[in-house]
N, C-alpha and C positions, 0 to 999 in steps of 0.2 A: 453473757448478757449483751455485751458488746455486739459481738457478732451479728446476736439475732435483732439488734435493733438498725442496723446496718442493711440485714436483709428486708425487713420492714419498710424502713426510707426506698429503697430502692426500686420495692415491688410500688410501693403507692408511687412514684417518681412515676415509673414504668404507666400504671392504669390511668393516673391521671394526665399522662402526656400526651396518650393514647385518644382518652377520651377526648383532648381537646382539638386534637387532629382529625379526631372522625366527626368531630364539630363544625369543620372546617365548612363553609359554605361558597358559591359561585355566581357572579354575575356577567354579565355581558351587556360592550357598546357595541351600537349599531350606529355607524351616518353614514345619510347620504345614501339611502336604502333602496332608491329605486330602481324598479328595471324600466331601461331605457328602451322606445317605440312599443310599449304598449301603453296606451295611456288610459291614465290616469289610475288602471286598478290594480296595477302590482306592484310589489317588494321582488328585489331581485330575486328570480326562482332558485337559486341557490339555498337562500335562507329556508326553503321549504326542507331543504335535508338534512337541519340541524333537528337536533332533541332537543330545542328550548325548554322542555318540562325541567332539564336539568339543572337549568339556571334559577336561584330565588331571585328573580327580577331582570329584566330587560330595559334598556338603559336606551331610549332610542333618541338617536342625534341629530333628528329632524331629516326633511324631505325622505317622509318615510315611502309615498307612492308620489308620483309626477303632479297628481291632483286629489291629495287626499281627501279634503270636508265637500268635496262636491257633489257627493252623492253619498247619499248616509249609508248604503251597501257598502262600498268603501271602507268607512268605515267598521263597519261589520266585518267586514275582511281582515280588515289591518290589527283589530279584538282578536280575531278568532285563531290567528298566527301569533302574536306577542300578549296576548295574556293581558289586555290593558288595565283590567281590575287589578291585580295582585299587588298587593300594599307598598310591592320595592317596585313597580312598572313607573317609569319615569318616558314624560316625552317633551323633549323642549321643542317649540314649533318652529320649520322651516317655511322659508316663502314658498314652497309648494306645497307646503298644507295648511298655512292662512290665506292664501290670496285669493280662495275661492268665499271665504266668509266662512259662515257657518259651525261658530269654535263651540255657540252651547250645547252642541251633538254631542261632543267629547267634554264638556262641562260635565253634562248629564251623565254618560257613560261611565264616567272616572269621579265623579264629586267632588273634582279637583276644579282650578282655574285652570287657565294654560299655564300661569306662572305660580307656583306655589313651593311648598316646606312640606318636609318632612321625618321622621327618625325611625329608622331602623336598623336594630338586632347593634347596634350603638353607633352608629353612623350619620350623621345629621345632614342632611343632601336640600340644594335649595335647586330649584327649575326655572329659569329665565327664557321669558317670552322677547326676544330679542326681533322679532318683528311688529313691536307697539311704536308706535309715532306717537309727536306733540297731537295731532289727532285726536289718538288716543288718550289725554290727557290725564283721567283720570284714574284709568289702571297703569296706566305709566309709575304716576306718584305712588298708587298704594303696592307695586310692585318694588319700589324702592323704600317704600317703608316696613315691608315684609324683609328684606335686605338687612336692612338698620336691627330691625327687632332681634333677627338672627344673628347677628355679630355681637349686639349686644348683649345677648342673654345665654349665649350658647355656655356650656359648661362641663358637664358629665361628656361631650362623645369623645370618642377617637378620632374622628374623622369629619371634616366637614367637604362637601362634595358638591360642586358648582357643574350646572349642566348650561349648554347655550350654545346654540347652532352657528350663528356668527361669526368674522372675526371681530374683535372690540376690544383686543389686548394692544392697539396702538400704544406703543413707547415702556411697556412695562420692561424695570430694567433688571439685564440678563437674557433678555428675547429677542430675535430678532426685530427691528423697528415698527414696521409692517405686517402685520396679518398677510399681506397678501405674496409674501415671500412662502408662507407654509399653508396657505388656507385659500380656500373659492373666494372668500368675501374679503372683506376690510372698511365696515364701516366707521368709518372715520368719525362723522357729524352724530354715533348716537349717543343721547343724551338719557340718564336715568331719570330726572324727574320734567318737571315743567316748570321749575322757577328758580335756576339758575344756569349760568351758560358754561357753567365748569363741573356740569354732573358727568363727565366721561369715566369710562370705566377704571383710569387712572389717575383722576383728578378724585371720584367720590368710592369708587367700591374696594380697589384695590390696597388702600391704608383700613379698609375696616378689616380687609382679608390677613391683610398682615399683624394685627391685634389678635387675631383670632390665634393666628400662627406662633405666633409668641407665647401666647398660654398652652401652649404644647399640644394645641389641636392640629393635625394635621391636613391642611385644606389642599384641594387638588381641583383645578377648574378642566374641563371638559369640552372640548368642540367636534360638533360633527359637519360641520359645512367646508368639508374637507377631501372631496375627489377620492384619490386613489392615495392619498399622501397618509404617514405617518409622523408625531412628531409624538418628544416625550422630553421637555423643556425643565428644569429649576429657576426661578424668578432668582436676583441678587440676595433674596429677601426668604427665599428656600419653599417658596411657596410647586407645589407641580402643576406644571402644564400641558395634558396631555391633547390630543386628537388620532381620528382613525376615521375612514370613510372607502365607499366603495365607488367604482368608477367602469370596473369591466364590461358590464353589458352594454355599453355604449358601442362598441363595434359588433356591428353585425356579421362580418366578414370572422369564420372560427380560427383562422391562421393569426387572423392579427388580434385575435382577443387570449388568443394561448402566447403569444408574444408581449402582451402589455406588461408593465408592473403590477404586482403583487395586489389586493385588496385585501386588508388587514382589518379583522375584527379587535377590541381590548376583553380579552378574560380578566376578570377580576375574580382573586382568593382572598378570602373573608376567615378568618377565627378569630368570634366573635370574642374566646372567653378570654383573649389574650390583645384583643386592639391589632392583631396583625390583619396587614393589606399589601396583595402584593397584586403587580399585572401584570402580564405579558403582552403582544402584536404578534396573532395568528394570521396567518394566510386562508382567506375564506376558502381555497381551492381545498385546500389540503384538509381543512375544519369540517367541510360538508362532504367531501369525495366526489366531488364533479369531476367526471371526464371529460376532455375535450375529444 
């Protein structure tokens, strides 16, 4: 009796581990996506020789084409390669795809804002528009109140997932000082809301991130305004900080672009029924099979 209850645990052990392993699901970061001297309507042509179908969601880390909302074809384009409906499709916006105007194209498209929430397969992911100015005043503040609501209420996920093209981890400690020691940008002066002069991302978001962390959610923030660099950070506070971006099509010349450093996509492994998350830093070259 022994025995056979022995081999019972171990076959369901066996089926159920199985199952959750071929549960296992896939995403992918994209920054910094464009191909350089054609303007305004491509993604690096590399990305053309992935199976994105493979991925449940595309993660795009801004400046996805040189000039994306300028031309609603463009758009059409930047849909028709990344899947912009698909419920995990996230895009945080780059100054090359606000500064032509025109975000309620992709309002529309997506039924999303540029900055918004979402949950998925347990995963709780928030989208920052990190190109809104005092200007902008009032999606400023209700994007910092979508902020608040989310730290404060968050509960059931695994994971909570911060997207934002930018840098704006100025002084988070554990990191280096500067964003612009690992990233293109380092905005210094941006503020989350409009009515205080201490809403920096370490003065107001950063101690919500860290509450969150504490209740045993795991948050991880996100940058794609990131060249050719990779980085994969712990805050003092154990929060992750990751970034990935691409940078190679900028030389024209094929010797010196089979010469640059690496461009590195993040795979994200998802099983959902276990909370695990795990990533790697792939080499676009080797990911799509480009030849030089």
């Amino acid at each position: 009796m022994l025995r056979n209850s022995f081999f019972l645990f171990f076959f369901l052990f066996r089926v159920l581990n199985i199952s959750a392993q071929e549960d296992t699901t896939k995403y992918i970061f994209l920054g910094h996506t464009y191909q350089w001297y054609v303007p305004g309507y491509k993604a690096d042509l590399r990305l053309h020789e992935i199976e994105l179908e493979q991925y449940d969601g595309v993660w795009l880390g801004g400046d996805v084409c040189s000039e994306s909302l300028l031309e609603y074809r463009i758009l059409e384009y930047i849909d028709s390669l990344f899947n912009l409906t698909h419920p995990n499709s996230h895009w945080t916006m780059g100054n090359h795809d606000a500064r032509n105007g025109n975000w309620i194209w992709l309002e529309e498209l997506t039924g999303k804002k540029t900055y918004n929430t979402s949950h998925y397969k347990g995963i709780s992911y928030i989208v920052l528009n990190t190109t809104l100015t005092p200007y902008d005043c009032e999606q400023l503040d209700d994007q910092y109140q979508m902020i608040m609501n989310v730290c404060d209420t968050i509960q059931s996920s695994s994971h909570l997932i911060m997207l934002m093209h930018h840098g704006i981890w100025q002084n988070v400690p554990g990191l280096p000082p500067s964003p612009y020691s690992y990233a293109q940008s380092n905005l210094t002066y941006f503020k989350f809301n409009c009515f205080s002069d201490e809403s920096s991302f370490l003065d107001e978001i950063y101690p919500k991130l860290v509450k969150v962390q504490n209740r045993g959610i795991d948050v991880i923030c996100i940058i794609g305004d990131m060249g050719n660099r990779k980085i994969d950070y712990t805050s003092d506070d154990g929060i992750r900080f990751l970034g990935a971006g691409l940078h190679k099509s900028y030389y024209k010349d094929m010797e010196e672009r089979k010469k640059a450093d690496p461009d590195y996509v993040l795979i994200f492994k998802h099983v959902p029924a276990t909370g695990s998350l795990t990533w790697e830093f792939v080499d676009l070259d080797i990911l799509s099979g480009y030849q030089y």
